[in-house]
LOVEXLUM-695235 format. One record per residue (C-alpha): x, y, z; residue number from 0; chain; residue in three letters. Coordinates in Angstrom, 3 decimals. Last residue first. Layout:
<nodes>
<node><px>X</px><py>Y</py><pz>Z</pz><seq>NUM</seq><mol>A</mol><type>ALA</type></node>
...
</nodes>
This chain:
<nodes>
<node><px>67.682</px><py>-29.521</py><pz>0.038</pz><seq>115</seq><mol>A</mol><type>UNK</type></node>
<node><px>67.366</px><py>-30.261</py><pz>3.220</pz><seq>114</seq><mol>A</mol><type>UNK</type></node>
<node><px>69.719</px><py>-28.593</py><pz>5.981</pz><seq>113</seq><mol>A</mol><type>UNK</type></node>
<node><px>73.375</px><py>-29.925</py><pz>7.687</pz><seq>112</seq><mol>A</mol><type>UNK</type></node>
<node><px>75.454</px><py>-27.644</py><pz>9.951</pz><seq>111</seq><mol>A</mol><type>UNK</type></node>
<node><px>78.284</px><py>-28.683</py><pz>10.431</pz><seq>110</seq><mol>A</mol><type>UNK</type></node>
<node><px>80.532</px><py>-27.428</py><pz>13.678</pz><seq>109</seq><mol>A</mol><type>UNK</type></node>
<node><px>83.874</px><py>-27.668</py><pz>13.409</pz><seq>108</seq><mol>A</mol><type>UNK</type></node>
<node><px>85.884</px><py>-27.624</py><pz>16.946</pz><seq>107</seq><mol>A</mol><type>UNK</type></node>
<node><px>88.968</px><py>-27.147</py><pz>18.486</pz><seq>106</seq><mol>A</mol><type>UNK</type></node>
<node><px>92.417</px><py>-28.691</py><pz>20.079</pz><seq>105</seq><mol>A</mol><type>UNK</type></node>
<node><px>96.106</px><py>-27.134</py><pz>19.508</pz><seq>104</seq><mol>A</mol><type>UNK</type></node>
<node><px>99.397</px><py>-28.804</py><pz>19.464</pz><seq>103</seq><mol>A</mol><type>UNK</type></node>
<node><px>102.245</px><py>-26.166</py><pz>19.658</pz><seq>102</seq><mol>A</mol><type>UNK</type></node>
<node><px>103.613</px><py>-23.326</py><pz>18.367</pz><seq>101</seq><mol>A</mol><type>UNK</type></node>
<node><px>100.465</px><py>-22.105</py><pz>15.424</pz><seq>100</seq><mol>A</mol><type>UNK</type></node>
<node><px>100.431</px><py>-22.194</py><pz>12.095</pz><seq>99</seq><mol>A</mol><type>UNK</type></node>
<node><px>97.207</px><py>-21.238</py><pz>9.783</pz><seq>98</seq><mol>A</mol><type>UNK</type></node>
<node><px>94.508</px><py>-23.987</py><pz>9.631</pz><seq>97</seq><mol>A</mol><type>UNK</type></node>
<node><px>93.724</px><py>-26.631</py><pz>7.157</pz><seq>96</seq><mol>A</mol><type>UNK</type></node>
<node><px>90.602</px><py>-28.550</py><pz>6.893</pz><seq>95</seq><mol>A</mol><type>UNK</type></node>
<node><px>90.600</px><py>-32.218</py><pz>5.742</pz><seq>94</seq><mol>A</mol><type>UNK</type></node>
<node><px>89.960</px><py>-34.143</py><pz>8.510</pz><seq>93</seq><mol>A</mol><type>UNK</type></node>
<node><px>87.139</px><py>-31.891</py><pz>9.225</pz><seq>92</seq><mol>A</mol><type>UNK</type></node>
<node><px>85.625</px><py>-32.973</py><pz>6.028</pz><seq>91</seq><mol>A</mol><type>UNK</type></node>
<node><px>86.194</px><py>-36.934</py><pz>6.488</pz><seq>90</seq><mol>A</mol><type>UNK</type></node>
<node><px>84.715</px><py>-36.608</py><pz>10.343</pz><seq>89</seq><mol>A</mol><type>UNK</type></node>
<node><px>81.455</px><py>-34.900</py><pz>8.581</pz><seq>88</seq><mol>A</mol><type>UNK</type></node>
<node><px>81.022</px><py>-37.342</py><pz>6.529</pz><seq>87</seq><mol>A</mol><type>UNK</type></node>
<node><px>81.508</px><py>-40.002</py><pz>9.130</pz><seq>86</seq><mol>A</mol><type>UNK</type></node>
<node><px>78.757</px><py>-38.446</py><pz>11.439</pz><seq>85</seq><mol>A</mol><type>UNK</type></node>
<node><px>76.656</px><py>-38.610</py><pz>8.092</pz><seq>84</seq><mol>A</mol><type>UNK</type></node>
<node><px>77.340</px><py>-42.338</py><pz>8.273</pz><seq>83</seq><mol>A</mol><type>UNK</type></node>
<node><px>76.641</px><py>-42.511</py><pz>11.770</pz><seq>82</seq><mol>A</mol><type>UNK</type></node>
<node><px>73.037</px><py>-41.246</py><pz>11.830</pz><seq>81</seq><mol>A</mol><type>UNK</type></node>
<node><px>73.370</px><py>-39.149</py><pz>15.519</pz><seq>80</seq><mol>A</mol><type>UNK</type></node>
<node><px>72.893</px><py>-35.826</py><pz>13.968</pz><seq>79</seq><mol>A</mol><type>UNK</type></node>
<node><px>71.818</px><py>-33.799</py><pz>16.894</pz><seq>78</seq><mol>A</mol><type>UNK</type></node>
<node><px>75.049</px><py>-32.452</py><pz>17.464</pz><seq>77</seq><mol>A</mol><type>UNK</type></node>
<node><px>78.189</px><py>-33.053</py><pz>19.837</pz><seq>76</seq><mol>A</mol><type>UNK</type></node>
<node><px>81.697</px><py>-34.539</py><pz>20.170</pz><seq>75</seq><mol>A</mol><type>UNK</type></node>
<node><px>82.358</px><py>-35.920</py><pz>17.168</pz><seq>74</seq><mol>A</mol><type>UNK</type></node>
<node><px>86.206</px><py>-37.076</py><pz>16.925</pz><seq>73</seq><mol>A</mol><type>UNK</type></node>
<node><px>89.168</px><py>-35.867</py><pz>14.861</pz><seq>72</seq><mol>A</mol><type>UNK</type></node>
<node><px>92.528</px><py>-36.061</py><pz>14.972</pz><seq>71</seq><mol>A</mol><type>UNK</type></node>
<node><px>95.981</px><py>-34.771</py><pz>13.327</pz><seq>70</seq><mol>A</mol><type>UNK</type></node>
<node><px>94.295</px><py>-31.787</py><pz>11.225</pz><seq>69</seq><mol>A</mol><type>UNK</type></node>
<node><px>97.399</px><py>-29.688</py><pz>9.730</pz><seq>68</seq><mol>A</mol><type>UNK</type></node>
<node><px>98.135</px><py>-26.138</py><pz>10.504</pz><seq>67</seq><mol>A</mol><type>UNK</type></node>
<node><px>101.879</px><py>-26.650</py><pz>10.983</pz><seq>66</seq><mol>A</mol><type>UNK</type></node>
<node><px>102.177</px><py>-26.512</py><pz>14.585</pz><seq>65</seq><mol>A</mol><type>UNK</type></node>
<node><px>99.498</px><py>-29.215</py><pz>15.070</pz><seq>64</seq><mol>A</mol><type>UNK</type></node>
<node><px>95.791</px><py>-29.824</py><pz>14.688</pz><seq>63</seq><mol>A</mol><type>UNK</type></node>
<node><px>93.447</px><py>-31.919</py><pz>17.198</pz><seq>62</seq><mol>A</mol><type>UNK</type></node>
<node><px>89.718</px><py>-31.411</py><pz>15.838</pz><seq>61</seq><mol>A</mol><type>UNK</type></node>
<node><px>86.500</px><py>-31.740</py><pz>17.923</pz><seq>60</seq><mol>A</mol><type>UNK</type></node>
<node><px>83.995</px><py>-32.572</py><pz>15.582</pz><seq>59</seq><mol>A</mol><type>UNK</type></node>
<node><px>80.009</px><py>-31.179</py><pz>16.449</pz><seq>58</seq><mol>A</mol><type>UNK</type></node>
<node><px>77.200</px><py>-32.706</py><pz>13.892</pz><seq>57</seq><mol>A</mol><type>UNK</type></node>
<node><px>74.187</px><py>-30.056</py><pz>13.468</pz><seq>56</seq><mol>A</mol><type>UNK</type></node>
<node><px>71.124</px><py>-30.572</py><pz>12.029</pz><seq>55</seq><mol>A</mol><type>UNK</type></node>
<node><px>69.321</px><py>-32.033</py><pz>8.827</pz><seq>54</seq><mol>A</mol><type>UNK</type></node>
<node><px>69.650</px><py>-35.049</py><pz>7.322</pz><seq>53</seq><mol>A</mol><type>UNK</type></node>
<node><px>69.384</px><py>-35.828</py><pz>3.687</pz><seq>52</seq><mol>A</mol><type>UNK</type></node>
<node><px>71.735</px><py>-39.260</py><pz>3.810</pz><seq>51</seq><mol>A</mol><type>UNK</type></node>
<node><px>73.895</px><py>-37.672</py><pz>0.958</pz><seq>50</seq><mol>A</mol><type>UNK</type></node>
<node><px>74.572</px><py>-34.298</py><pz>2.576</pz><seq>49</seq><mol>A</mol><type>UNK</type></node>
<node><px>77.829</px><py>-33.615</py><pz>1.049</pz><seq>48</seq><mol>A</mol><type>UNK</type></node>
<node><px>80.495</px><py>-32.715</py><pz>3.749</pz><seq>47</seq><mol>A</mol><type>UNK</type></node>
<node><px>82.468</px><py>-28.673</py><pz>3.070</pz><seq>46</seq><mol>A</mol><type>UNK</type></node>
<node><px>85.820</px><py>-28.287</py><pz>4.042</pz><seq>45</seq><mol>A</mol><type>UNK</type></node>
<node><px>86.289</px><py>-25.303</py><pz>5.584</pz><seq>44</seq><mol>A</mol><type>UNK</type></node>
<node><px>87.781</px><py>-22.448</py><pz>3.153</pz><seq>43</seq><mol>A</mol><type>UNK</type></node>
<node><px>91.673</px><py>-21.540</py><pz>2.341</pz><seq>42</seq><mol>A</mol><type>UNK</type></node>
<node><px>93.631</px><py>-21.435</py><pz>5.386</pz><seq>41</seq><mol>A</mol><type>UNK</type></node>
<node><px>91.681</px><py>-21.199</py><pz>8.651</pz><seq>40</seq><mol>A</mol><type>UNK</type></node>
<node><px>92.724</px><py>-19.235</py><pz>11.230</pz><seq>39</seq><mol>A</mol><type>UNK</type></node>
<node><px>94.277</px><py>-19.473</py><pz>14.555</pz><seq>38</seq><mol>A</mol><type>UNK</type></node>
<node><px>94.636</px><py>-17.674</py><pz>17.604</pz><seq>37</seq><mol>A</mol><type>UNK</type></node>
<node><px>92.353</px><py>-20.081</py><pz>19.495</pz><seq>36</seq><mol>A</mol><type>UNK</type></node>
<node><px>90.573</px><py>-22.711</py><pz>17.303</pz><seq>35</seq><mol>A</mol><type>UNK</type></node>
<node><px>86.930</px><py>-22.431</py><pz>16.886</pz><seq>34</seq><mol>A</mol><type>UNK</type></node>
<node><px>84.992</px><py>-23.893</py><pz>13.103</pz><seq>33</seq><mol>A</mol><type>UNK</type></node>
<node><px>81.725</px><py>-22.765</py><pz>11.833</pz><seq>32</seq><mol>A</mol><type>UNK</type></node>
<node><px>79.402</px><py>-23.801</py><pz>9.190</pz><seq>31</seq><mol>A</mol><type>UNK</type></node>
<node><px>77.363</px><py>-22.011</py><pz>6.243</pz><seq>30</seq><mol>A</mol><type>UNK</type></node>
<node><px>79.744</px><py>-22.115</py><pz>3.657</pz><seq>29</seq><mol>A</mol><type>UNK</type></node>
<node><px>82.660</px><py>-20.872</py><pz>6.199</pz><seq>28</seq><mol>A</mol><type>UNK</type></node>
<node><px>82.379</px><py>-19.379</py><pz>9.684</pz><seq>27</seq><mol>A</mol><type>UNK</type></node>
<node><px>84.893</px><py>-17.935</py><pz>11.949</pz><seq>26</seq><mol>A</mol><type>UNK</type></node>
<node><px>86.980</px><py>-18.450</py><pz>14.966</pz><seq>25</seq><mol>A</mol><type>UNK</type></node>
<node><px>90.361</px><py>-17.745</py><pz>16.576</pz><seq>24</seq><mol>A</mol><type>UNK</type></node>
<node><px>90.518</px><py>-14.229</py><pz>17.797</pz><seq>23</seq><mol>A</mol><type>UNK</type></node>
<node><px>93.342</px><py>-13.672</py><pz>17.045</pz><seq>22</seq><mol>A</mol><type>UNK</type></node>
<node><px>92.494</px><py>-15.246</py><pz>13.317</pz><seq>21</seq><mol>A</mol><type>UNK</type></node>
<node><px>95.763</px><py>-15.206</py><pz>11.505</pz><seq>20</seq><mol>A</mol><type>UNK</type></node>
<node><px>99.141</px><py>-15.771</py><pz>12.573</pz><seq>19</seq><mol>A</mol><type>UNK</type></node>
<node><px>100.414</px><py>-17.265</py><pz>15.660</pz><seq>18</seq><mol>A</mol><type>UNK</type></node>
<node><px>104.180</px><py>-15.504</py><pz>17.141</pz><seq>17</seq><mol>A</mol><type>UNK</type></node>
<node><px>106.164</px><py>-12.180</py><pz>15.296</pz><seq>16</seq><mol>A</mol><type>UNK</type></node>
<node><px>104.748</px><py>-9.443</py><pz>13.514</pz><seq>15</seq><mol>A</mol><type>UNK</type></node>
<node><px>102.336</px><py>-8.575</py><pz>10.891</pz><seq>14</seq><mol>A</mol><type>UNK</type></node>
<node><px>99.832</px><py>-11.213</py><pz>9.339</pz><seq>13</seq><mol>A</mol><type>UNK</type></node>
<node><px>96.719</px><py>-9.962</py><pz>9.979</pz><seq>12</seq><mol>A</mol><type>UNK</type></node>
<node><px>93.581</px><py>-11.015</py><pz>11.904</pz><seq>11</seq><mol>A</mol><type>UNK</type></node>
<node><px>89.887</px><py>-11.502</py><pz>11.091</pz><seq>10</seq><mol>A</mol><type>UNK</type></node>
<node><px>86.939</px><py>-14.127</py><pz>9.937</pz><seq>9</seq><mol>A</mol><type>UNK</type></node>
<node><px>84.504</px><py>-14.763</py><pz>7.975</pz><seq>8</seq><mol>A</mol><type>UNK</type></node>
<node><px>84.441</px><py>-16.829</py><pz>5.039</pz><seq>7</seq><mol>A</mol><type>UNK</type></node>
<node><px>82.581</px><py>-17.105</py><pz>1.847</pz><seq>6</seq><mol>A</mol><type>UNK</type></node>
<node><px>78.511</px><py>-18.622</py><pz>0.983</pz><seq>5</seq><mol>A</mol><type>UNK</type></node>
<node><px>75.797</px><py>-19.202</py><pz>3.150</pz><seq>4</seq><mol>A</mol><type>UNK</type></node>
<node><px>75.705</px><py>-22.682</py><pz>2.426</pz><seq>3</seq><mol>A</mol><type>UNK</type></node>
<node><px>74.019</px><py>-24.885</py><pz>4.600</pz><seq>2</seq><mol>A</mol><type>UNK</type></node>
<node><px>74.478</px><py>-28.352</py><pz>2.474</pz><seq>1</seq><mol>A</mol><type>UNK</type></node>
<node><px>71.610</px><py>-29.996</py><pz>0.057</pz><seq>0</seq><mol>A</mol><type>UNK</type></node>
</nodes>
Protein backbone atom coordinates (compact mmCIF):
# COMPACT_ATOMS: atom_id res chain seq x y z
CA UNK A 1 0.00 0.00 0.00
CA UNK A 2 2.32 3.02 1.52
CA UNK A 3 6.40 2.89 1.81
CA UNK A 4 6.68 2.02 5.22
CA UNK A 5 9.88 1.41 6.63
CA UNK A 6 8.72 1.80 9.93
CA UNK A 7 9.87 4.74 13.04
CA UNK A 8 11.67 7.97 12.77
CA UNK A 9 15.02 9.18 12.30
CA UNK A 10 16.32 11.93 13.26
CA UNK A 11 18.69 13.89 15.99
CA UNK A 12 19.03 16.87 18.35
CA UNK A 13 18.33 17.56 22.05
CA UNK A 14 16.52 19.78 23.90
CA UNK A 15 19.18 21.68 26.13
CA UNK A 16 19.66 25.31 25.97
CA UNK A 17 18.29 28.31 24.65
CA UNK A 18 16.96 29.13 20.65
CA UNK A 19 15.22 26.10 17.96
CA UNK A 20 14.81 22.78 19.46
CA UNK A 21 15.12 19.53 17.97
CA UNK A 22 16.60 18.35 14.75
CA UNK A 23 19.90 20.77 14.15
CA UNK A 24 20.28 19.41 11.53
CA UNK A 25 16.77 19.67 10.32
CA UNK A 26 15.74 16.49 8.48
CA UNK A 27 14.71 12.96 8.89
CA UNK A 28 12.59 10.23 7.63
CA UNK A 29 9.34 8.74 8.92
CA UNK A 30 7.28 5.48 7.63
CA UNK A 31 9.19 5.36 4.68
CA UNK A 32 9.17 9.23 3.64
CA UNK A 33 11.20 12.20 4.37
CA UNK A 34 10.57 15.68 5.38
CA UNK A 35 13.66 18.94 5.46
CA UNK A 36 13.16 21.89 7.61
CA UNK A 37 16.30 23.67 8.99
CA UNK A 38 16.82 23.33 12.75
CA UNK A 39 13.66 21.76 13.22
CA UNK A 40 12.15 18.50 14.02
CA UNK A 41 9.23 16.79 13.68
CA UNK A 42 6.88 16.22 16.62
CA UNK A 43 5.31 12.96 16.83
CA UNK A 44 5.59 10.99 13.27
CA UNK A 45 4.91 12.37 9.54
CA UNK A 46 1.69 12.04 8.54
CA UNK A 47 1.28 9.17 6.55
CA UNK A 48 -1.30 9.50 2.82
CA UNK A 49 -3.21 6.21 1.96
CA UNK A 50 -2.42 5.07 -1.43
CA UNK A 51 -5.97 4.67 -2.72
CA UNK A 52 -5.30 5.43 -6.51
CA UNK A 53 -2.28 2.57 -6.35
CA UNK A 54 0.41 4.77 -7.69
CA UNK A 55 3.75 4.50 -7.21
CA UNK A 56 6.52 7.31 -6.93
CA UNK A 57 7.34 10.22 -5.32
CA UNK A 58 5.03 13.48 -4.79
CA UNK A 59 7.34 16.58 -3.44
CA UNK A 60 5.16 19.33 -0.93
CA UNK A 61 6.83 22.30 -0.02
CA UNK A 62 5.44 23.18 3.45
CA UNK A 63 5.29 26.85 5.05
CA UNK A 64 5.20 26.27 9.03
CA UNK A 65 5.39 28.95 11.69
CA UNK A 66 6.91 29.68 15.14
CA UNK A 67 4.76 27.26 16.76
CA UNK A 68 5.42 24.13 14.69
CA UNK A 69 2.22 24.28 12.82
CA UNK A 70 1.83 23.68 8.85
CA UNK A 71 0.41 27.16 7.42
CA UNK A 72 0.81 26.15 3.53
CA UNK A 73 1.37 23.63 1.37
CA UNK A 74 2.00 23.20 -2.36
CA UNK A 75 3.61 20.24 -4.56
CA UNK A 76 6.55 21.19 -5.91
CA UNK A 77 8.04 18.01 -7.41
CA UNK A 78 7.60 14.10 -8.02
CA UNK A 79 6.64 11.88 -10.62
CA UNK A 80 3.16 11.48 -9.35
CA UNK A 81 1.32 13.86 -11.49
CA UNK A 82 -2.45 12.00 -10.82
CA UNK A 83 -4.01 14.94 -8.94
CA UNK A 84 -5.98 13.20 -6.53
CA UNK A 85 -2.99 11.39 -5.05
CA UNK A 86 -1.22 14.92 -5.28
CA UNK A 87 -4.19 15.94 -2.95
CA UNK A 88 -3.49 13.11 -0.59
CA UNK A 89 -0.40 13.91 -0.15
CA UNK A 90 -1.21 17.88 0.31
CA UNK A 91 -3.91 16.63 3.20
CA UNK A 92 -0.91 14.66 5.02
CA UNK A 93 1.60 17.38 4.92
CA UNK A 94 -1.02 19.67 6.12
CA UNK A 95 -1.16 17.77 8.98
CA UNK A 96 2.45 17.31 10.20
CA UNK A 97 3.71 19.07 13.17
CA UNK A 98 7.16 20.31 13.72
CA UNK A 99 9.08 21.44 16.87
CA UNK A 100 9.19 25.48 17.40
CA UNK A 101 11.18 27.55 15.71
CA UNK A 102 11.46 32.03 15.72
CA UNK A 103 10.11 32.78 12.68
CA UNK A 104 8.28 31.48 9.51
CA UNK A 105 10.10 28.63 8.05
CA UNK A 106 9.70 26.87 4.43
CA UNK A 107 10.50 22.92 3.67
CA UNK A 108 9.66 19.92 2.12
CA UNK A 109 7.87 16.30 2.57
CA UNK A 110 8.68 14.01 0.25
CA UNK A 111 6.11 10.79 -0.21
CA UNK A 112 7.07 8.14 -1.39
CA UNK A 113 4.22 5.99 -2.77
CA UNK A 114 4.81 1.89 -3.72
CA UNK A 115 2.21 -0.96 -4.72
CA UNK A 116 0.92 -2.96 -2.46
Amino acid sequence: LFGNSGGNTGSGDSQGSGQKGNPVGHGSSGGNSWSLAGRGIKGTLPQPSNTFNQEGTVVVQIRVNAAGKVISASITGGNISDKQTQQLALEAAKKAVFTEGDHDQIGTITYNFKFN
